[in-house]
N, C-alpha and C positions, 0 to 999 in steps of 0.2 A: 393534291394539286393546289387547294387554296393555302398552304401551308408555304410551298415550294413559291410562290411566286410573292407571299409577305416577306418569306426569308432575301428572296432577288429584289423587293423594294428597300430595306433595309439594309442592303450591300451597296445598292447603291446611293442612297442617303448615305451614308459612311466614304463612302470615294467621294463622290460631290462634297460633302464635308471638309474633307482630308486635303482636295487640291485647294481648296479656298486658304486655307491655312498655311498653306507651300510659299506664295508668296511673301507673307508677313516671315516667315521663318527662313527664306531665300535673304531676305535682305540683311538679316542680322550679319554682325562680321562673327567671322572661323573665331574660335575661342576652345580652350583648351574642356574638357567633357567640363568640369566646375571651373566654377568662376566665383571668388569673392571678394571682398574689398570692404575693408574694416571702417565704420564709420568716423574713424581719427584720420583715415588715409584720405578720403571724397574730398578734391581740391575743390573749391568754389568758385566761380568767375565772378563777378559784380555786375549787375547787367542795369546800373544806377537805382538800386533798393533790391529789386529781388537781387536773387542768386542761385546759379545754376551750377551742378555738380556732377558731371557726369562721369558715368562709371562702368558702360559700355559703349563701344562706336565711337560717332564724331559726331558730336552735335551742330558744329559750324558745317558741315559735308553733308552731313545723310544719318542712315538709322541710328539710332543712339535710347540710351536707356540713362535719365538723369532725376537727380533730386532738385527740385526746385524750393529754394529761402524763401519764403514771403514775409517781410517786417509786420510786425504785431499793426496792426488797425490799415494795413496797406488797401489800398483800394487802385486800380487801374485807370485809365484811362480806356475809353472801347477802342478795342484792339481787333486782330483778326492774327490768324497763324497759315502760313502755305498748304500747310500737311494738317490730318487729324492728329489730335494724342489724347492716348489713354494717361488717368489719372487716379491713384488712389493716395487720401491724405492719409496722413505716417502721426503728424502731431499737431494740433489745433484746430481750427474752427474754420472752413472754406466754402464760400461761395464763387460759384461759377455760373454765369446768366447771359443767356442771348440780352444783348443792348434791347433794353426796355422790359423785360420778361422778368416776375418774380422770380427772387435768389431763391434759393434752399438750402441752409445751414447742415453743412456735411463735417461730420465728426470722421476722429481716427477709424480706419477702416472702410471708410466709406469710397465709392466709385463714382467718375463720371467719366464720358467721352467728349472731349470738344472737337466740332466737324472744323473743317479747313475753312478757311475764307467763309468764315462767319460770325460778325461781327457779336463781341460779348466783353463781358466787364468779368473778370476774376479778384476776389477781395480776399483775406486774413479777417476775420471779424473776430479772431482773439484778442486778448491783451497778451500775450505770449506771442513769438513767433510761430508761424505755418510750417509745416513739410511737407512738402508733398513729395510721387514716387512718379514721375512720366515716362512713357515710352513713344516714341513717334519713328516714323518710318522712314520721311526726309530729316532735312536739318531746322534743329527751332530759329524760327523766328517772330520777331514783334514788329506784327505793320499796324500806324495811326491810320484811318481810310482820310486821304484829304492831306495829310503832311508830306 
């Protein structure tokens, strides 16, 4: 008995699981079962120093999956974004910090998440340029709070 009803809590941890993730996975656009895109192919936009490259979706629309430029010693001004996005850096040295809050030097491989409409400063603390890899679920955008 105590067997059969860990097995039904664990069934449903796994469905509650599974619908949480339906959403993020609803939003993506139809795409063929693989998808690739050779790193000579990733157009870049200018977006006045970074530069955003995207390589699923529509970045200016809605969900998208993009590479973001960061110029070697780039530092932000505090910004905020609509949407959250995930972030894992590809090449160089990146900090991402809630406005006022110690940075923490994240190397290649490394992850963070930035929540929506919350204010934070993103830098390149390389002498090399940044790469980073984002995925968000609206469209990116860069809001000054106040301009």
């Amino acid at each position: 008995m105590q067997l059969s009803k860990y097995l039904i809590a664990i069934a449903g941890i796994g469905f509650v699981a599974a619908l949480a993730v339906q959403p993020a996975a609803a939003q993506r656009p139809e795409m063929p079962l693989s998808h690739a895109v050779a790193a000579k192919d990733v157009q870049f936009k200018d977006l006045g120093g970074p530069q955003l490259g995207t390589i699923w979706g529509d970045s200016g629309k809605g969900a998208h999956g993009s590479f973001l430029r960061l110029p070697a010693g780039f530092v932000s001004p505090v910004h905020l974004h609509s949407d959250d996005y995930d972030a894992v850096i590809v090449e160089g040295t990146v900090s991402n910090a809630e406005a006022g809050a110690k940075a923490l030097a994240l190397g290649p491989g490394s992850y963070y998440v930035q929540k929506g409409k919350v204010t934070h400063v993103t830098s390149c603390l390389s002498v090399t340029p940044c790469l980073l890899y984002v995925t968000q679920r609206g469209p990116f955008d860069f809001i000054t709070p106040g301009a």
